[in-house]
N, CA, C and O of each residue as an XYZ file, in Angstrom:
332
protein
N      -9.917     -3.511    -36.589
C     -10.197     -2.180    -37.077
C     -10.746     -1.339    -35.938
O     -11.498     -1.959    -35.186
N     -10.532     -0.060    -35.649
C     -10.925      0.980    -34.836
C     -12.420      1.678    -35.190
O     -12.915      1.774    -36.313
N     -12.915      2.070    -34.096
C     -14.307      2.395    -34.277
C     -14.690      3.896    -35.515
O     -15.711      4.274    -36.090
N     -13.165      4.406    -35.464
C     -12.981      5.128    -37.073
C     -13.393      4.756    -38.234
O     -14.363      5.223    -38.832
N     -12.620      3.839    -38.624
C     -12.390      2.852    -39.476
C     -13.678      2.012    -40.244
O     -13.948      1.779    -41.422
N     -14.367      1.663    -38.836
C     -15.799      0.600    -38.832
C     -16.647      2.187    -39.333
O     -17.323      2.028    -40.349
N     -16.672      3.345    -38.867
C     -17.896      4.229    -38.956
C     -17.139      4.804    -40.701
O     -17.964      5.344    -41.439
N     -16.113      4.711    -41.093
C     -16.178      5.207    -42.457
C     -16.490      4.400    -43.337
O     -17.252      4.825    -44.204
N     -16.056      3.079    -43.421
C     -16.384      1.753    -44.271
C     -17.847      1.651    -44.123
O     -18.638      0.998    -44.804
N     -18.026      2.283    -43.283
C     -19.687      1.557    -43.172
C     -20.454      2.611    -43.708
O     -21.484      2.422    -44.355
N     -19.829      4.054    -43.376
C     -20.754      5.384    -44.125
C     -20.334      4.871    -45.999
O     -21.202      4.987    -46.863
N     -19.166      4.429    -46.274
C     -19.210      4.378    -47.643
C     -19.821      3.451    -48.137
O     -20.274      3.779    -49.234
N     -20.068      2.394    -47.843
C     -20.615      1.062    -47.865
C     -22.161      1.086    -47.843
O     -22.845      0.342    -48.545
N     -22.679      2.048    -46.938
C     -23.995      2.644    -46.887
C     -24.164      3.250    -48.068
O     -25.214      3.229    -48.709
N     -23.299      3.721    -48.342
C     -24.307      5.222    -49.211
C     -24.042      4.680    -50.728
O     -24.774      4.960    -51.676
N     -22.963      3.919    -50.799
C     -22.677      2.747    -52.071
C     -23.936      2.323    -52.757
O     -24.518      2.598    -53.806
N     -24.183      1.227    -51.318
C     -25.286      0.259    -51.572
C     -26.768      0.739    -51.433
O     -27.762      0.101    -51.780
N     -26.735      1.933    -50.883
C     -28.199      2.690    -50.815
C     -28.064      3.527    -52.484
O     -28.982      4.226    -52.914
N     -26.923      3.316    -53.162
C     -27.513      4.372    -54.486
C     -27.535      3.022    -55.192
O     -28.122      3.054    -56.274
N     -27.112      2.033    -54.888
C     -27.609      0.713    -55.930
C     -28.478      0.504    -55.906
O     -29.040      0.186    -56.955
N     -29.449      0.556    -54.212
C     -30.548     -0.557    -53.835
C     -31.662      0.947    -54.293
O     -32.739      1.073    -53.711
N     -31.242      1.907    -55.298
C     -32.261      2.982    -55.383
C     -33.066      3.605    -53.680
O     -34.000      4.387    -53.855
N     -32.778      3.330    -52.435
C     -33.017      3.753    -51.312
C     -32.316      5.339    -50.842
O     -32.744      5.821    -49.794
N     -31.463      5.963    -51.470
C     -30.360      7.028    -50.888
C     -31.612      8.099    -50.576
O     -31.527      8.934    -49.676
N     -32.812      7.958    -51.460
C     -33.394      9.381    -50.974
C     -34.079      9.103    -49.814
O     -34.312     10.257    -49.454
N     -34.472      8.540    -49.139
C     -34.931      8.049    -47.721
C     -34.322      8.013    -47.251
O     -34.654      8.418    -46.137
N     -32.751      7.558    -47.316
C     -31.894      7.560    -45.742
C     -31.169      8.503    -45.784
O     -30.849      8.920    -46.897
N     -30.652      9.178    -44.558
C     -29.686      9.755    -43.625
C     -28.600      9.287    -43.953
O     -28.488      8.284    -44.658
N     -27.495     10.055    -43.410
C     -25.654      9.570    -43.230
C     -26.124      8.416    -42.326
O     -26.024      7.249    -42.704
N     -26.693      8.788    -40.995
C     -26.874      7.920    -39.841
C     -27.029      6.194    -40.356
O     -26.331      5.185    -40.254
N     -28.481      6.575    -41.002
C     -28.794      4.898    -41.686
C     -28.043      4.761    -42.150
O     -27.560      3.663    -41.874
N     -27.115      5.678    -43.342
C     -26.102      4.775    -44.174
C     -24.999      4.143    -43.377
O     -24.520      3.072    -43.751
N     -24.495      4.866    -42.095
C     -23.302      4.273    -41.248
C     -24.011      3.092    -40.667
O     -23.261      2.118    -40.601
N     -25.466      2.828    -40.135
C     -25.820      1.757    -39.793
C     -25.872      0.934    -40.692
O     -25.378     -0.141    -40.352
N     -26.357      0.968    -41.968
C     -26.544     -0.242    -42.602
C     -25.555     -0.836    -43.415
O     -25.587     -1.893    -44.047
N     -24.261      0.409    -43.242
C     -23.436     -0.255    -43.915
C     -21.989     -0.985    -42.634
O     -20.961     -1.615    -42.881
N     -22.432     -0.632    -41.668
C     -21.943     -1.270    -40.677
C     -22.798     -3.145    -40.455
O     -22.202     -4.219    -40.528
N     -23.596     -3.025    -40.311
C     -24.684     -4.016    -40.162
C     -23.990     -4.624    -41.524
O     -23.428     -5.695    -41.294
N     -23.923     -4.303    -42.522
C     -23.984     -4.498    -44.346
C     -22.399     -5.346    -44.038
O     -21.976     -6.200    -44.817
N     -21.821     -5.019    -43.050
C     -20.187     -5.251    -43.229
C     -20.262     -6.770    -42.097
O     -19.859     -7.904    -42.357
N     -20.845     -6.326    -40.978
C     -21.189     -7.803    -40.434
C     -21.772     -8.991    -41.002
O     -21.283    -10.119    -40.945
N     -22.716     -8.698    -41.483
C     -23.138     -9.625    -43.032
C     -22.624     -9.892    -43.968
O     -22.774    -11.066    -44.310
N     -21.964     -9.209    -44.666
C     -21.296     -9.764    -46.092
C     -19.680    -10.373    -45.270
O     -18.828    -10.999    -45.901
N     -19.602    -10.153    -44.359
C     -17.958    -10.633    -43.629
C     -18.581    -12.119    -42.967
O     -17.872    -13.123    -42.895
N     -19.662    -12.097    -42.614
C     -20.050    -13.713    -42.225
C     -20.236    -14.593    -43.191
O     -19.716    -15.702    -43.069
N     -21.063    -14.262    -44.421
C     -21.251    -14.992    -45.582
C     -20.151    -15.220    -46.144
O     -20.095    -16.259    -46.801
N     -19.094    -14.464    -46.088
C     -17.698    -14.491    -46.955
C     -16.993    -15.935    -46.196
O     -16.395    -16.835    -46.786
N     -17.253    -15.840    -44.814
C     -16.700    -16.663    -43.866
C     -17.484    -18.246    -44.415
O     -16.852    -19.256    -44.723
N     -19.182    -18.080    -44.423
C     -19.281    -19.222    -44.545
C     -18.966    -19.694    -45.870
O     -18.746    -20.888    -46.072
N     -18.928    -18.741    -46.875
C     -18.831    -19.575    -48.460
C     -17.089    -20.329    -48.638
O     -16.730    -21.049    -49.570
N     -16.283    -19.910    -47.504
C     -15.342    -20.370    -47.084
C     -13.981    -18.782    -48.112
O     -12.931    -18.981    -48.723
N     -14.526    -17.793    -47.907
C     -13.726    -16.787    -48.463
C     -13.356    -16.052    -46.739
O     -13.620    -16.357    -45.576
N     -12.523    -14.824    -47.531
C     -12.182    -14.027    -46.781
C     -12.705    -12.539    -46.113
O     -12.234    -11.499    -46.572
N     -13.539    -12.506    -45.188
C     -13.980    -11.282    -45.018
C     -13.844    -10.142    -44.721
O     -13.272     -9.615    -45.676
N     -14.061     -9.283    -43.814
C     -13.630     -7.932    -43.480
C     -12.025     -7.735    -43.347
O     -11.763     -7.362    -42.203
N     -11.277     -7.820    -43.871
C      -9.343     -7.393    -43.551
C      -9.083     -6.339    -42.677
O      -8.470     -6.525    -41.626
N      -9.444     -5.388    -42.979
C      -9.135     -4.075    -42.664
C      -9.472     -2.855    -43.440
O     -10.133     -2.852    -44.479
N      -8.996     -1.887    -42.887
C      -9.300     -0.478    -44.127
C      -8.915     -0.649    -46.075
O      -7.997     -0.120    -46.701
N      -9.938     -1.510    -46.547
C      -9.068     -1.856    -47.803
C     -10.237     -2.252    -48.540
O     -11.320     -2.734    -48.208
N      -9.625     -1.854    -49.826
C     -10.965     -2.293    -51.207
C     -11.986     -3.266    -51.189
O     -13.177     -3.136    -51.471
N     -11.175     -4.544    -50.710
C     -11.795     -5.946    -50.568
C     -12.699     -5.741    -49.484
O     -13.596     -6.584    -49.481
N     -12.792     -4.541    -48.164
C     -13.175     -4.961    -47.388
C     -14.642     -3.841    -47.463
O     -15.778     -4.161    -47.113
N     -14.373     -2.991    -47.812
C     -15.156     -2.122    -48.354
C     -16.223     -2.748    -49.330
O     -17.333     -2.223    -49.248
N     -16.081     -3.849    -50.308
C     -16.892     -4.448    -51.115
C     -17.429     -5.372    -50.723
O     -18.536     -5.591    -51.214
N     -16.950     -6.248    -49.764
C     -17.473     -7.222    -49.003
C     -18.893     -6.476    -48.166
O     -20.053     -6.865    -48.029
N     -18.103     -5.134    -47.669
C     -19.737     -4.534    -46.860
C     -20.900     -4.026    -47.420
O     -22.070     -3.948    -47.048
N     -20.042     -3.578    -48.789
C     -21.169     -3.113    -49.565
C     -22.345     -3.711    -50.293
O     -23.358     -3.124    -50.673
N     -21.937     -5.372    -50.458
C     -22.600     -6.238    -50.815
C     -23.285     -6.977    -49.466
O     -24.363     -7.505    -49.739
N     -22.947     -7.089    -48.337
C     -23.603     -7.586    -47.195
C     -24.819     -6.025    -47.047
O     -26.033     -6.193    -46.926
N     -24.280     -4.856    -47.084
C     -25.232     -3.987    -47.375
C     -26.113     -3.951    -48.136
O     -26.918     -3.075    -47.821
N     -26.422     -4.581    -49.172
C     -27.127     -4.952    -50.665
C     -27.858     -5.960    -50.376
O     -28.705     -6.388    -51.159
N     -27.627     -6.475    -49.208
C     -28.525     -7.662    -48.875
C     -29.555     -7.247    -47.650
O     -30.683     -7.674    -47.404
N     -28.837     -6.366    -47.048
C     -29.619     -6.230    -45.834
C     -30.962     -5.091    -46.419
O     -32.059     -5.162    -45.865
N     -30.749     -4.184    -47.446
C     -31.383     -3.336    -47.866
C     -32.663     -3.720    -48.789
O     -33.755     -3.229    -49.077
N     -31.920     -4.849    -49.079
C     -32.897     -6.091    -50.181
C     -33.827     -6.836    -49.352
O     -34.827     -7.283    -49.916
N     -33.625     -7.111    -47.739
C     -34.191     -7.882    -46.739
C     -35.189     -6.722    -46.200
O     -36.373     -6.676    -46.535
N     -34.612     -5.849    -45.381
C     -35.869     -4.707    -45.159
C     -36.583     -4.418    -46.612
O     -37.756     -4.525    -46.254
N     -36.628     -4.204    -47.630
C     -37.439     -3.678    -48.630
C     -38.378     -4.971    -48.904
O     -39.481     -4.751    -49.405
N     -38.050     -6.153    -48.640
C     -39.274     -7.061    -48.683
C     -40.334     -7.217    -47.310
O     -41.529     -7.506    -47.366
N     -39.531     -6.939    -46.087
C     -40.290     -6.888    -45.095
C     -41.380     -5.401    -44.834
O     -42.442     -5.283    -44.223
N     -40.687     -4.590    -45.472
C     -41.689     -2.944    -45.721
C     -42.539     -3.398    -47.095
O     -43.437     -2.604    -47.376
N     -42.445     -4.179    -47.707
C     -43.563     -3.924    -48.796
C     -44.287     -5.302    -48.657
O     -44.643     -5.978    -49.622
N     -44.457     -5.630    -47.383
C     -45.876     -6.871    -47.029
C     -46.588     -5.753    -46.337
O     -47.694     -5.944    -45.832
């Protein structure tokens, strides 16, 4: 995938999983392209280890895969900000 590609999946994937994880009013586009970039490296490794398929390309599956690696990473900072 092209650095296009990675910055839209990851802005949608962000802003997805930031209106699930109740976070959207604190973050930026910026955070959302980071965390749903970050969100897409994560849920595409876990996919790898549970022995599934991860990031494909510009496509539904791959978009949900980040959005849920996003759901995790948002779930990981919100326990490390509330010690």
């Amino acid at each position: 995938m092209g650095i296009f590609a990675w910055v839209v999946i990851g802005a949608l994937a962000g802003w997805i999983a930031s209106k699930f994880m109740n976070t959207d009013a604190s973050m930026g586009a910026f955070a959302n392209i980071v965390v749903g970039i970050v969100g897409a490296l994560i849920g595409g490794f876990l996919m790898n280890v549970l022995g599934g398929v991860g990031i494909t390309g510009f496509n539904l599956w791959s978009l949900l895969v980040a959005v849920i690696g996003s759901m995790i990473l948002l779930w990981v900072l919100r326990l490390f900000k509330n010690r």
